[in-house]
Backbone as a printed PyTorch tensor [residue, N CA C, xyz], in Angstrom:
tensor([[[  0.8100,  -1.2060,   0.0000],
         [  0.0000,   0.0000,   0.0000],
         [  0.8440,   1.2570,   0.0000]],

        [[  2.1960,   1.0230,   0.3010],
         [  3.2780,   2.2690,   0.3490],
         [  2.6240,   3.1010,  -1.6170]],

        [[  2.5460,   2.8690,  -2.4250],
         [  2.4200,   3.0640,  -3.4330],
         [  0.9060,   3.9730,  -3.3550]],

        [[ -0.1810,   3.6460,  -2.9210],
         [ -1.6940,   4.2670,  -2.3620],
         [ -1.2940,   5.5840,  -1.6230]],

        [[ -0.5220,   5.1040,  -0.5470],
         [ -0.1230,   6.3040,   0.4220],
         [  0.5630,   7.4250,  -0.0520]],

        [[  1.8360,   6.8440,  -1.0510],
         [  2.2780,   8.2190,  -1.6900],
         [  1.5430,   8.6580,  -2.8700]],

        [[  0.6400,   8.8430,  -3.2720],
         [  0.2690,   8.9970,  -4.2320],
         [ -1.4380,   9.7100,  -3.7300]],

        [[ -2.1320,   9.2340,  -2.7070],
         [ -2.5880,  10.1060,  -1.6560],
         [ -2.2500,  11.0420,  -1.1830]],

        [[ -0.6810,  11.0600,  -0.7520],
         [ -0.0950,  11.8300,   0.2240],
         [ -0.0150,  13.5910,  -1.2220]],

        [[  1.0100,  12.7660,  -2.8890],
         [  1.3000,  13.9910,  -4.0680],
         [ -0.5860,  14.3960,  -4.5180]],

        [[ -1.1120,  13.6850,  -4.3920],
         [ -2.9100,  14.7260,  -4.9800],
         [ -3.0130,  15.2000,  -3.7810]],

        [[ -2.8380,  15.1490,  -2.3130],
         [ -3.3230,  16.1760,  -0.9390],
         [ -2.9040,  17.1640,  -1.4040]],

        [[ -1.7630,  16.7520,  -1.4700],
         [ -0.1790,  18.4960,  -1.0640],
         [ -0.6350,  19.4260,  -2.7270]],

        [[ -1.3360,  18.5790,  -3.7730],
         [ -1.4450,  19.5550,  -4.8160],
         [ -2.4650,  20.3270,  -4.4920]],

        [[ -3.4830,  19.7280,  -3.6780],
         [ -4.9050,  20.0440,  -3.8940],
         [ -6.2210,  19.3710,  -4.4580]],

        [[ -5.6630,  18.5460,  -5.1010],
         [ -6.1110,  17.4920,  -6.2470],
         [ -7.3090,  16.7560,  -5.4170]],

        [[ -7.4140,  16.1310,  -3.8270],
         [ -8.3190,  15.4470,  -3.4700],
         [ -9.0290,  16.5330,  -2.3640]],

        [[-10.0630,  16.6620,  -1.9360],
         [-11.1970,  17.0500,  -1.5040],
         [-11.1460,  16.8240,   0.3260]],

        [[-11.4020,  17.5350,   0.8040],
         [-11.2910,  17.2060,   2.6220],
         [-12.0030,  15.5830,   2.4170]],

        [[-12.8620,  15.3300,   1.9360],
         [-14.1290,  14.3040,   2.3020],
         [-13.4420,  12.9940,   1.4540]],

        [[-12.8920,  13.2500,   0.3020],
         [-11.9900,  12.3520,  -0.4720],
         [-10.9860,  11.7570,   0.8320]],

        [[-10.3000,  12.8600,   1.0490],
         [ -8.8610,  12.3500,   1.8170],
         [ -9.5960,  11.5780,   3.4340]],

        [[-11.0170,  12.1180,   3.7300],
         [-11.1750,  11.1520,   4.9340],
         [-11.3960,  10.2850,   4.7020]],

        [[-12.0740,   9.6140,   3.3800],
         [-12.3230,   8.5130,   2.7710],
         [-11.7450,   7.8730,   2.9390]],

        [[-10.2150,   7.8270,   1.8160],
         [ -9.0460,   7.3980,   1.8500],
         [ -8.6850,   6.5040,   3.3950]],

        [[ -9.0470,   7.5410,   4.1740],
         [ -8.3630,   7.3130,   5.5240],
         [ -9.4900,   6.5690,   6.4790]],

        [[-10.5580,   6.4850,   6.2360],
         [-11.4980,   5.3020,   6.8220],
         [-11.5900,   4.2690,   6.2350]],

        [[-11.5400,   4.3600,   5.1690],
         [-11.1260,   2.4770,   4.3330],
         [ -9.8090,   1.9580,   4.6210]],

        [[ -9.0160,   3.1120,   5.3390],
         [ -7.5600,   1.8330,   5.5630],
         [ -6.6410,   1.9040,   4.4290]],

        [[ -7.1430,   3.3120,   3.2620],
         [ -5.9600,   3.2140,   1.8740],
         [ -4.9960,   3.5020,   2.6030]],

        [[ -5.2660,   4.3970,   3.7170],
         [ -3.7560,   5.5990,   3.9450],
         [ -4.1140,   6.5070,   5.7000]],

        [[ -2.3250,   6.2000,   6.3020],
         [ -3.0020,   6.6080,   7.5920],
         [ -3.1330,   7.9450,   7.5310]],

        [[ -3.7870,   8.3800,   8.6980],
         [ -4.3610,   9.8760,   9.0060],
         [ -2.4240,  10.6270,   8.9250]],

        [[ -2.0320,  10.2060,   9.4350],
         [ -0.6770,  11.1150,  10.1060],
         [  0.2160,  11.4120,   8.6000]],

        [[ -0.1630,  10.3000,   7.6180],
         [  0.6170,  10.3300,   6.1670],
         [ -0.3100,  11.7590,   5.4230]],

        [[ -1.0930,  12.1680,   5.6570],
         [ -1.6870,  13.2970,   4.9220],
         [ -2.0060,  14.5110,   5.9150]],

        [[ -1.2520,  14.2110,   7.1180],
         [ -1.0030,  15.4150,   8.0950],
         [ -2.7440,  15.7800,   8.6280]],

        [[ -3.8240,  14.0500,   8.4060],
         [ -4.8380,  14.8990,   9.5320],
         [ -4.5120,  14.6450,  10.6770]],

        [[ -5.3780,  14.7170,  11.6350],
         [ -5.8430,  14.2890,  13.0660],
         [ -5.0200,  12.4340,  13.1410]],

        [[ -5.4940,  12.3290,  14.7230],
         [ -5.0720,  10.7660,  14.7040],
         [ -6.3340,   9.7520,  14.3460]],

        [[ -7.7620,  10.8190,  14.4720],
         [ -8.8180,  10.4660,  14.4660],
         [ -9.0700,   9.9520,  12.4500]],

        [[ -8.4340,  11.0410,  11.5780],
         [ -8.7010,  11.0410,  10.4500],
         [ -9.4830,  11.8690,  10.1220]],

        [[-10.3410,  12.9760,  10.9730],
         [-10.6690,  13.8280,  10.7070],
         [-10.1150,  15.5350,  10.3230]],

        [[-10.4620,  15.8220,   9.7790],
         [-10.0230,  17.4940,   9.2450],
         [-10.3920,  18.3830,  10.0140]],

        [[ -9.0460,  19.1030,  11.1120],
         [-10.0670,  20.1750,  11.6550],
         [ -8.8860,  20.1480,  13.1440]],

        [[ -8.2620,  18.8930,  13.1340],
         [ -7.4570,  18.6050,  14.1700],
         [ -6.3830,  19.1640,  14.2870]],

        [[ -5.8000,  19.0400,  13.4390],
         [ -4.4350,  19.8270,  13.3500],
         [ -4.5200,  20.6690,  11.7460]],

        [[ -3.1610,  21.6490,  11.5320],
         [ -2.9870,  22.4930,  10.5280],
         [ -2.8020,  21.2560,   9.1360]],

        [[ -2.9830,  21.2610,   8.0910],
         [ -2.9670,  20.2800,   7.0780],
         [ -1.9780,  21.3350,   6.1460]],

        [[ -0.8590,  20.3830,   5.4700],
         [  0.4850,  20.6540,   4.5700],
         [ -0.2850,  21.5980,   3.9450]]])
């Protein structure tokens, strides 16, 4: 999944995926919360995002 995660991680940092996309991502288990700089929860809102 290293391959999911970075590739999650280059569409966040462009802009490319959506707050609701990237929690997605991160409740199915593609990719952890801490790899796209949310919360530990996976929610948006927790900490500052890249």
């Amino acid at each position: 999944m290293k391959v999911v995660s970075q590739l999650a991680r280059h569409f966040w940092m462009q802009g490319a995926l959506s707050p609701e996309q990237a929690e997605y991502l991160v409740h199915q288990g593609f990719v952890k919360a801490e790899t796209l700089g949310l919360g530990a929860n996976g929610r948006l809102g927790v900490c500052e995002l890249a």
